[in-house]
N, C-alpha and C positions, 0 to 999 in steps of 0.2 A: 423228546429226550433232552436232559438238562447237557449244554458242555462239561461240565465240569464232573463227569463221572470218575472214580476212583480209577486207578490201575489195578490190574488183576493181579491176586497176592503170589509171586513169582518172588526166589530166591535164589542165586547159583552160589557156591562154592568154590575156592581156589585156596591148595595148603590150607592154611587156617582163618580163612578170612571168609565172610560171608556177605554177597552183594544183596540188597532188598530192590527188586525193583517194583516194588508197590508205590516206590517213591521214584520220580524221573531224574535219571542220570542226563548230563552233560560228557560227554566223547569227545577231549581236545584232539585235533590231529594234524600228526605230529611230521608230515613227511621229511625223510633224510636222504631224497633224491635229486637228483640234478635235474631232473626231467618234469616234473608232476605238472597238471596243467597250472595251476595257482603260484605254487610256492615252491617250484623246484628251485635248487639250488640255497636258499636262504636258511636253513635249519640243518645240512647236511654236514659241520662239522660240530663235534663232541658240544665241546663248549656252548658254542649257541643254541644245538637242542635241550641241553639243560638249562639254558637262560628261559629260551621259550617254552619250557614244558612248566617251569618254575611260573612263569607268567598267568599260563593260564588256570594252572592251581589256584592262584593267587585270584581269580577272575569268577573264581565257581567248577572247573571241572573236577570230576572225581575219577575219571576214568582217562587216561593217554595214549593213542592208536597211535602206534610205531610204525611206520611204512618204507620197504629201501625200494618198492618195487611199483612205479609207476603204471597204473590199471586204465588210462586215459585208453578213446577209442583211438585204435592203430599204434597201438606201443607195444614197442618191441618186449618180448622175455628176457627177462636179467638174469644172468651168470648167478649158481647158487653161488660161488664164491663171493660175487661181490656184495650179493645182498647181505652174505654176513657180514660182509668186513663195513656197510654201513648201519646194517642193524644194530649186533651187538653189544658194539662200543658204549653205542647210544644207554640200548638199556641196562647196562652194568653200571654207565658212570649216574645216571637220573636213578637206581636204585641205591648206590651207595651214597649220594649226595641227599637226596628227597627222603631216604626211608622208606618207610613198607606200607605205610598207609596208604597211598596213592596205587588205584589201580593201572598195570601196566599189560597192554593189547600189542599184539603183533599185528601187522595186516600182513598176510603172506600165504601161500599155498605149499610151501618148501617144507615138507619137513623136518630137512635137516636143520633152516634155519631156524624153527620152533623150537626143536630138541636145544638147540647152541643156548639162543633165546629163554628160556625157561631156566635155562642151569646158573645161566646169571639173573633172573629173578620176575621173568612176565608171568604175569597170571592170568590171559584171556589169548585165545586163536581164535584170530575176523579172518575167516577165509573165502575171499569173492570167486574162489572155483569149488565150495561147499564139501572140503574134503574129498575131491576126485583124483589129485594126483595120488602116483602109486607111492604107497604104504601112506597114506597122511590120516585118514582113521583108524589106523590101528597105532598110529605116534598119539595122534589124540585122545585114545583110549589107554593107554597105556601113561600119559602125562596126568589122563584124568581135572584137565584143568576145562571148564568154560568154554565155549567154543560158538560161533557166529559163521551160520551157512548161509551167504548169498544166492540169491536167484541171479543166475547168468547162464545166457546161452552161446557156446563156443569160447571165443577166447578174446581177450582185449581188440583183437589186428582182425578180429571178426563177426564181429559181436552185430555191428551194425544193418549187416545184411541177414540178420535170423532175427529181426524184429516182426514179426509176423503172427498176427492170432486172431482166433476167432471171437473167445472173449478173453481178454488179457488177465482181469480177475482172476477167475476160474482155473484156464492155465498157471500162472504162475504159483497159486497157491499148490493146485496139484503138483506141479514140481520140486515146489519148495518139498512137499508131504514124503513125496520120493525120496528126495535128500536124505531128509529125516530118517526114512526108512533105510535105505544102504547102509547112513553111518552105524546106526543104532546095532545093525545085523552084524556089524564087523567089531562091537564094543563099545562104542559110545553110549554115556549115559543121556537116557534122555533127557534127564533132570539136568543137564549142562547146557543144553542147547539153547541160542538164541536165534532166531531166524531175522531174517533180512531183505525184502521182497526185491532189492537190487536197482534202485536209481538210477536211469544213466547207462542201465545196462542192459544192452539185446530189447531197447525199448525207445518209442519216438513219443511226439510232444500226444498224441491223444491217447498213448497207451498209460505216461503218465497221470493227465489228468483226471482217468477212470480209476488208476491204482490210490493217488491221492483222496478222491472222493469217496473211495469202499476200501481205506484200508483197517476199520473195522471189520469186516468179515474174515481178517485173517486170525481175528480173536479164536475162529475155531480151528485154526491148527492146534490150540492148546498151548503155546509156547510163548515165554517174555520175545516181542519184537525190537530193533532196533530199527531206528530210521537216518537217513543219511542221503541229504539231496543239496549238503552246503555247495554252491559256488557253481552249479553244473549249469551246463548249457541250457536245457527245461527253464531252468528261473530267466535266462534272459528272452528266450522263446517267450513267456510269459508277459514279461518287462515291453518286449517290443511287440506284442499285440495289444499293449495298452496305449501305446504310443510313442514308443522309447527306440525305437529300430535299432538305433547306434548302438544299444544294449547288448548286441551278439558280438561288436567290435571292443568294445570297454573292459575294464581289468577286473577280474570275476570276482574280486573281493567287493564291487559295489553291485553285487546280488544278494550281501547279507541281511539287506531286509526285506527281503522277499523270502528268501532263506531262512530269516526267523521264523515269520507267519506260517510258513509250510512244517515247522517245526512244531508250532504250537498247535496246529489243526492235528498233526500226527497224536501228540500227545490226548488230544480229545478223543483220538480215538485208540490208543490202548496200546501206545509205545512208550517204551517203559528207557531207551537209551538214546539219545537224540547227537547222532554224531557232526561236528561243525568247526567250522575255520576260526568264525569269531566267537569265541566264549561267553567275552562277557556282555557284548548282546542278546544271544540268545538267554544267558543266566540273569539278565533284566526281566526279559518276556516271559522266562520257569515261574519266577518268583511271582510277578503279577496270576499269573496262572494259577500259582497254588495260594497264594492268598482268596484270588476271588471262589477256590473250588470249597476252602475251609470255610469261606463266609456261608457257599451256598448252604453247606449241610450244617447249618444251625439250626 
């Protein structure tokens, strides 16, 4: 099989805009938390998430994942209040400064903070509890915008001890399928849906690198996937069975090229939204990728 196969022709919708992901996306992201493991604190006031959102536009992203709500393993739940009061801001003033063209992602599970979110101008729901909390697929269905269901098992403060399978594959795709099937039952269009096989989450380093190796086979859930493994613990796991040990102590932003590669492996095989810290690294390694795939098919 050649790498450089086409992306499967997948299209979502949001108000009046329409995403192609036959072509791959770049996902800057964006946290506005004091906490996250990478970057809390550093983007959490107005000003500077528009500096940095503006940055990575400027680097190749097309897509900006908003986050107030730290998903690290053992992090505590954030007050829906607060999460608005760091969300919103964020995405009112980066839609009225940047304009419309730019896609704008919540990461959240809250529906309230979607509903808040949405009215001032996001067009995509990443939700790493796949629309479980109560009323969030029927907020979903009823916003009708995009929507990104992660595979996760329990909750951030617990996630670590339900890492357990028989074959990790299998499973998770099957759960993912479930997702699928809830929200849809409750209104969600399926033609919105992006699925997310969940990095990082309710998963250790060999479930990862069976999920990495086969996530082609999630091409048959039928749905555009996203991928998302920028800066996580797994790449330094990785780093330091190459020789790197120190790698699980060092600052997670020097996993980004380990983190690109795992990007561009995902892309070969049929992810269509590549979510990440450094931009315009990975928008180096797109570009090379989609030139040598246009060379192939000459």
């Amino acid at each position: 099989m050649s790498l450089f196969q086409p992306l499967p022709d997948y299209q979502v919708s949001s108000r009046k805009k329409t995403l192609d992901l036959s072509q791959p996306h770049i996902m800057g992201i964006l946290n506005v938390t004091p906490d996250s493991f990478s970057d809390g604190g550093q983007f959490n006031a107005v000003d500077k998430a528009v500096v940095h959102c503006q940055r990575m536009i400027n680097e190749g992203a097309t897509i900006i994942d908003i986050g107030g709500e730290s998903t690290r393993p053992n992090a505590d739940t954030v007050a829906t209040g607060d999460e608005l009061q760091r969300v919103v801001p964020v995405v009112r003033a980066i839609r009225q400064q940047l304009g419309d063209d730019v896609w704008l992602s919540v990461d959240t599970s809250s529906p309230a903070v979607m509903q808040a979110a949405f009215d001032v101008g996001a067009d995509i729901w990443n939700d790493v509890r796949a629309l479980k909390r109560e009323g969030a697929a029927a907020m979903a269905a009823a916003l009708d915008i995009p929507v990104m269901l992660m595979h996760m098992r329990g909750e951030p403060a617990t996630m670590n001890g339900l890492a357990h399978y028989d074959d990790v594959v299998e499973e998770v795709s099957a759960e993912l399928m479930t997702s699928v099937k809830e929200v849809t039952s409750l209104g969600v269009k399926r033609e919105k849906i992006i699925i997310d096989p969940g990095f990082g989450f309710a998963k250790n380093y060999e479930h990862h690198c069976a999920l990495l190796k086969q996530l082609e086979s999630f091409k048959e859930i039928g749905l555009p996937m996203m991928f998302g493994i920028s800066r996580k613990r797994f790449l330094a796991e990785v780093l330091g069975k190459s020789g790197a040990p120190s790698m699980l102590t060092t600052q997670a932003k020097e996993r980004d090229s380990a983190g690109t590669a795992a990007g561009i492996f995902a892309l070969q095989q049929g992810a269509s939204v590549i979510r990440v810290h450094n931009v315009a690294m990975m928008r180096q390694a797109v570009s090379l990728w989609q030139q040598l795939s246009d060379y192939s098919h000459h």
